[in-house]
PyMOL CGO cylinders between C-alpha atoms (Angstrom):
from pymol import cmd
from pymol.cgo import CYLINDER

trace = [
    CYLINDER, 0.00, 0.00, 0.00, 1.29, 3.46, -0.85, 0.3, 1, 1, 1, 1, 1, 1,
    CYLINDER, 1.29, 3.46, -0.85, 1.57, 5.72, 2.21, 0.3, 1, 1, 1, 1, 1, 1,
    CYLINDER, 1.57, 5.72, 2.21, 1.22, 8.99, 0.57, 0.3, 1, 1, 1, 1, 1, 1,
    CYLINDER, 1.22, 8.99, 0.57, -1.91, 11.05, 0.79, 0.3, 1, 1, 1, 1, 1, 1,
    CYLINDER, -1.91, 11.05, 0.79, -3.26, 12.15, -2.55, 0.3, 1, 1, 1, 1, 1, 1,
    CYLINDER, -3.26, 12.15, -2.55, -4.42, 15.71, -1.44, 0.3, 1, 1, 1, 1, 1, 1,
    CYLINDER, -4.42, 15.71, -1.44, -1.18, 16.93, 0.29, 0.3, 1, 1, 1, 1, 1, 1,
    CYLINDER, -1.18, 16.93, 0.29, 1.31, 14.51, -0.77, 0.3, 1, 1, 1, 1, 1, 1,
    CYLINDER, 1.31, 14.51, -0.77, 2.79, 14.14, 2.70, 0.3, 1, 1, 1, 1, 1, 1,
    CYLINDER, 2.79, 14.14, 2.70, 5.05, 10.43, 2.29, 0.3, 1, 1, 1, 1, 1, 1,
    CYLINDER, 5.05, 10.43, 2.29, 7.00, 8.62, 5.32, 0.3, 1, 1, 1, 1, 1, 1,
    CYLINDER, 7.00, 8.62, 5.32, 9.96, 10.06, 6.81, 0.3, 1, 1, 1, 1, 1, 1,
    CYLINDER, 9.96, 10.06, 6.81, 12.99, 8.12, 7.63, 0.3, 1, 1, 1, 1, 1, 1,
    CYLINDER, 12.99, 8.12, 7.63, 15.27, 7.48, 10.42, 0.3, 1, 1, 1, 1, 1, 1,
    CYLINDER, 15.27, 7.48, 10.42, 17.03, 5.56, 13.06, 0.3, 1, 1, 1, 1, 1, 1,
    CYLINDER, 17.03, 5.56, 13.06, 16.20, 3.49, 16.03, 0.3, 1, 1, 1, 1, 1, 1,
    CYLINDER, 16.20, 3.49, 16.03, 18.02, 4.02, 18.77, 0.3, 1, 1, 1, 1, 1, 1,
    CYLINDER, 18.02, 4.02, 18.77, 18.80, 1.29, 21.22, 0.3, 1, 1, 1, 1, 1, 1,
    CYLINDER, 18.80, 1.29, 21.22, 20.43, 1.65, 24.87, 0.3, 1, 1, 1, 1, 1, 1,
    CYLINDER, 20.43, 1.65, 24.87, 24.20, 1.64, 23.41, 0.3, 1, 1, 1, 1, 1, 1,
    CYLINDER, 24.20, 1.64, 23.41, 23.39, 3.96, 20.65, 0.3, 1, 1, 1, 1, 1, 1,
    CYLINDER, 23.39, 3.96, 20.65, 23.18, 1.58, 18.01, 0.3, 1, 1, 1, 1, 1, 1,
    CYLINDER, 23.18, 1.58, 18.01, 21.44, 2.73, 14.69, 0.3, 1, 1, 1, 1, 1, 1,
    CYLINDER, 21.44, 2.73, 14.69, 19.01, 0.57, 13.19, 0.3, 1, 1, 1, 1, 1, 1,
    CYLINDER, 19.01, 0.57, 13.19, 17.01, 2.11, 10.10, 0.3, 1, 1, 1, 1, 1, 1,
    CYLINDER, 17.01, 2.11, 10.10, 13.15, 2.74, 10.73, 0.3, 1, 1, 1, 1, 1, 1,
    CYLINDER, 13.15, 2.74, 10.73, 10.61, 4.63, 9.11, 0.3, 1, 1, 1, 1, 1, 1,
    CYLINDER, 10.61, 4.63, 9.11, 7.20, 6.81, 10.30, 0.3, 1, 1, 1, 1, 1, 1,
    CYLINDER, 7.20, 6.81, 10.30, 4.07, 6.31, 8.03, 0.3, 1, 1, 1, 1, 1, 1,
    CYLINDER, 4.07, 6.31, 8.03, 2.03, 8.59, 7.62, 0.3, 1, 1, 1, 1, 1, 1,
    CYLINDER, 2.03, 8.59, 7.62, -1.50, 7.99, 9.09, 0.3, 1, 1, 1, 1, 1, 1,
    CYLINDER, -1.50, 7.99, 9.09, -3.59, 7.98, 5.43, 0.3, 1, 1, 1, 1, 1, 1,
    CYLINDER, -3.59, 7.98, 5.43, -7.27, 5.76, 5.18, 0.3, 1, 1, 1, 1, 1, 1,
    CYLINDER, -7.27, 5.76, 5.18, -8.20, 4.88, 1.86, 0.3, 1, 1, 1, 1, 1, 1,
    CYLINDER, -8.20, 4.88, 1.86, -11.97, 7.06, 1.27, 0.3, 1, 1, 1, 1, 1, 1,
    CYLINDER, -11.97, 7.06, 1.27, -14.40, 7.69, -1.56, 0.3, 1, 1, 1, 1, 1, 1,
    CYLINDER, -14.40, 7.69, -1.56, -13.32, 11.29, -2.39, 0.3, 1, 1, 1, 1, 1, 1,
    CYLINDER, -13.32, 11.29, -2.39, -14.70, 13.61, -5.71, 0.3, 1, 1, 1, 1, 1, 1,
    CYLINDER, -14.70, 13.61, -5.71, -11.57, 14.07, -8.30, 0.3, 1, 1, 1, 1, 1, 1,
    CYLINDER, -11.57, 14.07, -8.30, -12.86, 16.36, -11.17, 0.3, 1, 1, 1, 1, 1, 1,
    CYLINDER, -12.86, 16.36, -11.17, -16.62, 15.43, -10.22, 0.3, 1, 1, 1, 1, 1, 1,
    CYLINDER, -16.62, 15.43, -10.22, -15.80, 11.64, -10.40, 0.3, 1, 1, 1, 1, 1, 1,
    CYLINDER, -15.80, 11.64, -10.40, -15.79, 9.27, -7.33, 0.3, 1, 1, 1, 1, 1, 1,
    CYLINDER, -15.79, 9.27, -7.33, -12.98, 7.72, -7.12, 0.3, 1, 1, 1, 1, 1, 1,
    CYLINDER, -12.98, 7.72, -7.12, -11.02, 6.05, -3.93, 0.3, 1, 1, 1, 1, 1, 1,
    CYLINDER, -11.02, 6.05, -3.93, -7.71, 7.70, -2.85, 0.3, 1, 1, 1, 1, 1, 1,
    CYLINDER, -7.71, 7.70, -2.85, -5.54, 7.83, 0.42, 0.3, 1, 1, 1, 1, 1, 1,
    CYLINDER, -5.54, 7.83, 0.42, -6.23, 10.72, 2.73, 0.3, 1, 1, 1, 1, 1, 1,
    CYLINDER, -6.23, 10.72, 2.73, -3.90, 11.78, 5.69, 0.3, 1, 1, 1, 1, 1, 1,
    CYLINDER, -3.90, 11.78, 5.69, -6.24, 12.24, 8.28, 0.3, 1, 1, 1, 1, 1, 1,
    CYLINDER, -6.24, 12.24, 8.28, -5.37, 15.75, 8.62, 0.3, 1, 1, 1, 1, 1, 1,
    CYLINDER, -5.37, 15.75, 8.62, -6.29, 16.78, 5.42, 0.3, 1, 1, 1, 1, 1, 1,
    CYLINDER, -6.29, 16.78, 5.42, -9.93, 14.94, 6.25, 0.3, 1, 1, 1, 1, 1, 1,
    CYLINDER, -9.93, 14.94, 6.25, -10.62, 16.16, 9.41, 0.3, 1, 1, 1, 1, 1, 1,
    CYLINDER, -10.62, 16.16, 9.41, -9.81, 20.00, 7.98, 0.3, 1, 1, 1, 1, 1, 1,
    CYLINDER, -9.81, 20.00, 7.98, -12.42, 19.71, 5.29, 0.3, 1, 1, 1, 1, 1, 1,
    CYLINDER, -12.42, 19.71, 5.29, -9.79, 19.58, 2.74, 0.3, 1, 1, 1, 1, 1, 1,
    CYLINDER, -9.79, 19.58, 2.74, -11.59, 16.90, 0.52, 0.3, 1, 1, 1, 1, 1, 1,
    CYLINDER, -11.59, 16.90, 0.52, -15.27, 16.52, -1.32, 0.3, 1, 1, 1, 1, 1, 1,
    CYLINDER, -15.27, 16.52, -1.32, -16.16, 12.92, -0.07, 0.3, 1, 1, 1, 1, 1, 1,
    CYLINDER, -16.16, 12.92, -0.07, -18.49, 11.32, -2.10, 0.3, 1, 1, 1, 1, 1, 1,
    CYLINDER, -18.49, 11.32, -2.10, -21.65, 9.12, -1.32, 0.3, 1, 1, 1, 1, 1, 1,
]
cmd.load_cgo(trace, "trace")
């Protein structure tokens, strides 16, 4: 599943666990997206959404 929300295009960032001696392991933060019935040029069709962009109104969902 692609973690990138189609409205704002916010993606995963990267980084590094950290355990007690400091060691680096690679890890990575996904973004929190739900896949929704949204209104792209007046047609329903189902995209990813980042939560914030749905709870700020930012998309048309459709019925």
């Amino acid at each position: 599943m692609s973690r990138i929300c189609a409205v704002c295009g916010k993606a995963p960032s990267f980084g590094n666990n950290r355990s007690h001696s400091m060691r680096a392991t690679p890890r990575r933060w996904n973004v929190n997206v739900h896949q929704v019935r949204i209104l792209i040029k007046g047609r329903p069709t189902r995209a990813y959404v980042c939560t914030k962009c749905l709870k700020a109104n930012k998309v048309l969902k459709a019925l």
